[in-house]
N, C-alpha and C positions, 0 to 999 in steps of 0.2 A: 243832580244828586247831592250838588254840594250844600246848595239852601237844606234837601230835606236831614242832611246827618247836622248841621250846623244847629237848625230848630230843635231835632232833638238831643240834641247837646242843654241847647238854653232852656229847654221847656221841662223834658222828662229827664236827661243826664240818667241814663241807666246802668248798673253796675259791672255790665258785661256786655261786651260789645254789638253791636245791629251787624247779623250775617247775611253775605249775598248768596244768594242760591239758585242753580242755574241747575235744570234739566235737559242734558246736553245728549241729544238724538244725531248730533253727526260728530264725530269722536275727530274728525279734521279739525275742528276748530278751537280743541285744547294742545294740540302742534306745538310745540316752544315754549307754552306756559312754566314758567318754574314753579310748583306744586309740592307746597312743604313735604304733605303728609299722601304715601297710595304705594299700592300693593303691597297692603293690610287689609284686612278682614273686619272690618268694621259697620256698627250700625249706624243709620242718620244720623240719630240724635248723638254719637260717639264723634259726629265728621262737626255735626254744628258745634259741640263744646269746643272743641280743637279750634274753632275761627274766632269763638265770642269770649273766651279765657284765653289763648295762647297766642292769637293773630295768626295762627297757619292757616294755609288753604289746605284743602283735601279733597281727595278727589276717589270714590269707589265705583266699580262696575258689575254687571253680573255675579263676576266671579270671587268680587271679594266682597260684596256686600253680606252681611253675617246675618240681620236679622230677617227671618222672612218674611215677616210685617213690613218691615220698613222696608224692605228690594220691590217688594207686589205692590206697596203703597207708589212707591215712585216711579214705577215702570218699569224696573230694570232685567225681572221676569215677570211671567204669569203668575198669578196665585195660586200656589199647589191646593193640592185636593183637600189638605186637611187642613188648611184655612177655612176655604167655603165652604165644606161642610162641617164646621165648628167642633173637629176633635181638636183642634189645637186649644181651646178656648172653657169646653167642655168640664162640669166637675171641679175651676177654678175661677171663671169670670162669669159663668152662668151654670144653674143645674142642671143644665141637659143641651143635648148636642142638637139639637132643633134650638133651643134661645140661642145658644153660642152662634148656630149659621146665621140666624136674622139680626144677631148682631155683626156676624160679618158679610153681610147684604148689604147693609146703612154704609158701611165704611169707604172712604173717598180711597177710589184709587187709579192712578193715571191710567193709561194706556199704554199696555207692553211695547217695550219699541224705545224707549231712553237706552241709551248707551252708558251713560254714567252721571251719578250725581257730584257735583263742584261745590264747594262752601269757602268761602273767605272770607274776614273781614268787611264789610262795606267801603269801610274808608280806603282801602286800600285792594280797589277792585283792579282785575287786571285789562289793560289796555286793550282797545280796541272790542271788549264781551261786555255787555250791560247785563246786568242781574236783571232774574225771571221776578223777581221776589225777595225782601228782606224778610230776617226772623228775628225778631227782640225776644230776650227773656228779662220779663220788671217785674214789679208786686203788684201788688193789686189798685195798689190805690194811681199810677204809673197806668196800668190797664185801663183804668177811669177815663185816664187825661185820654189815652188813644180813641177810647170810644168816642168822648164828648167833640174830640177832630173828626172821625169819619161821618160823625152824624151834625158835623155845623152847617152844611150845605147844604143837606137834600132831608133831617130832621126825620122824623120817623122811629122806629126800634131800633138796636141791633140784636140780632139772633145768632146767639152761641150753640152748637152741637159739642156733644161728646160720645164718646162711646166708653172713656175711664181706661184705654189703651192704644197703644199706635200714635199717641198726641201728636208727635212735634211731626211725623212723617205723614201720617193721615189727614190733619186739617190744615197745619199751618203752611206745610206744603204740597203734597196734593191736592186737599179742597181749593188753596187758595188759587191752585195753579189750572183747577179744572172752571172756576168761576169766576176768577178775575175777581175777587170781591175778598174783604181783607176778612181774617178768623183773628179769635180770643182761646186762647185752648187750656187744659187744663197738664200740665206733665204728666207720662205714663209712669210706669213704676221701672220700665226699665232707664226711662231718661233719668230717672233719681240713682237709681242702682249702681248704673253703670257709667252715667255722661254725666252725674257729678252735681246734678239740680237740687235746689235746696227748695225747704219747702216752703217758703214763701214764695217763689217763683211763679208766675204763668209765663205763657207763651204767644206773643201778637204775629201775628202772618201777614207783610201787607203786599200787595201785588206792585211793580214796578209803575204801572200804570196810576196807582195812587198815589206815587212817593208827593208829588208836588198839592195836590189839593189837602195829604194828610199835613204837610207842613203848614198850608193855608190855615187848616181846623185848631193846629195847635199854636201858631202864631196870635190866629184872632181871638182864641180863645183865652190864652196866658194875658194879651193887653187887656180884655175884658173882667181880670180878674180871680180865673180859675189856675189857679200856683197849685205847681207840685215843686217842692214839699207843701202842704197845706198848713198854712197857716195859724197855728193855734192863738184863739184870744186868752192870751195870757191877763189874768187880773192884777190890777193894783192893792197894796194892802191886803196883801193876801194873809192868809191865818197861820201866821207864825208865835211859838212858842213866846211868852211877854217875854223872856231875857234875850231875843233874838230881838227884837223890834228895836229900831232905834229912837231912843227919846232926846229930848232938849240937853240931856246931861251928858250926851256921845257929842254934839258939834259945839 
């Protein structure tokens, strides 16, 4: 994990920190953890600002998870009634409560039975637990670089979903946690509202199991050439005002 935070230190250097995030099904093996931030009421994406602006870990369950998108997103309950059948959605993300369910049909969501979700820093994971999953929030052109590493090896597409809600707890961590396969997402409106995301922002999800080949993508890909920040070709003699230009009678 040290290569893959190091890489993206030299490659991407993102303005907020890469969170670990762990879907924790046996509540034994956060025992003794010192846990900045819990028993608040909080949603995901409120637990991942707290790790990726503040360096606190956090840690919500059942009973203080606040969004009920994001609790049904991560397992931590079932999805109530008025989730899948899209009155929650209804009249504001769709017009009618038939599109709002089939939009919330598509939507990734674990299987009930998580105890509680964990977020901390990467760099600063805690001993002995290995993260399920990192969350980076970069811009877009930062997103480029991620894409162009997951696809240096195996080449092909990559395919983004959205749904335009539930972002950070839907893809980047439930999908990525139900496929093992990294997401690109776009922020919800409550990740901006409420956890503080600015809107240049996206959101990359990459599965633990990628950490080492995504450092591979971005290592071979940064000596090949592909720099973030990119590189502008800056012109010589460029078209400045004549009394700006310097002539024979300045040296």
């Amino acid at each position: 994990m040290e290569h893959f935070l190091a890489t993206i230190k030299e490659t991407i250097n993102p303005a907020t920190q890469p969170v670990g995030v762990n879907l924790v099904r046996d509540k034994a093996l956060i025992e003794g953890l010192k846990i900045k931030v819990r028993d608040r009421r909080l949603a995901v994406c409120q637990q991942i600002a707290y790790s990726r602006m503040y360096s606190w870990s956090t840690w919500v369950d059942a009973k203080t998870g606040h969004c009920a998108l994001g609790s049904a997103c991560t397992g931590l309950i079932a999805p109530p009634s008025r989730v899948i059948d899209g009155s929650v959605n209804a009249g504001v993300y769709q017009e009618t409560r038939e599109a709002a369910a089939l939009m919330q049909q598509k939507m990734p969501r674990v299987e009930p039975g998580v105890a509680g979700v964990l977020t901390y820093p990467l760099a600063r994971s805690f001993s002995g637990l290995s993260p399920d999953m990192a969350v980076i929030y970069v811009n877009s052109a930062q997103a480029m670089r991620f894409i162009q590493a997951f696809l240096y090896h195996q080449g092909g597409e990559f395919v983004m979903k959205s749904s335009g809600d539930a972002g950070v707890c839907s893809r980047a961590v439930a999908q990525v946690s139900m496929t093992g396969e990294p997401t690109v997402e776009i922020p919800c409106m409550g990740d901006r509202r409420f956890a503080m995301t600015q809107d240049h922002e996206v959101i990359v999800g990459i599965p633990a199991s990628w950490f080492e080949r995504t450092a591979q993508g971005l290592a071979a890909t940064h000596k090949a050439g592909l720099r973030y920040p990119v590189p502008f070709q800056i012109p010589s003699e460029c078209d400045l005002p004549a009394e700006y230009i310097t002539g024979e009678n300045d040296f």
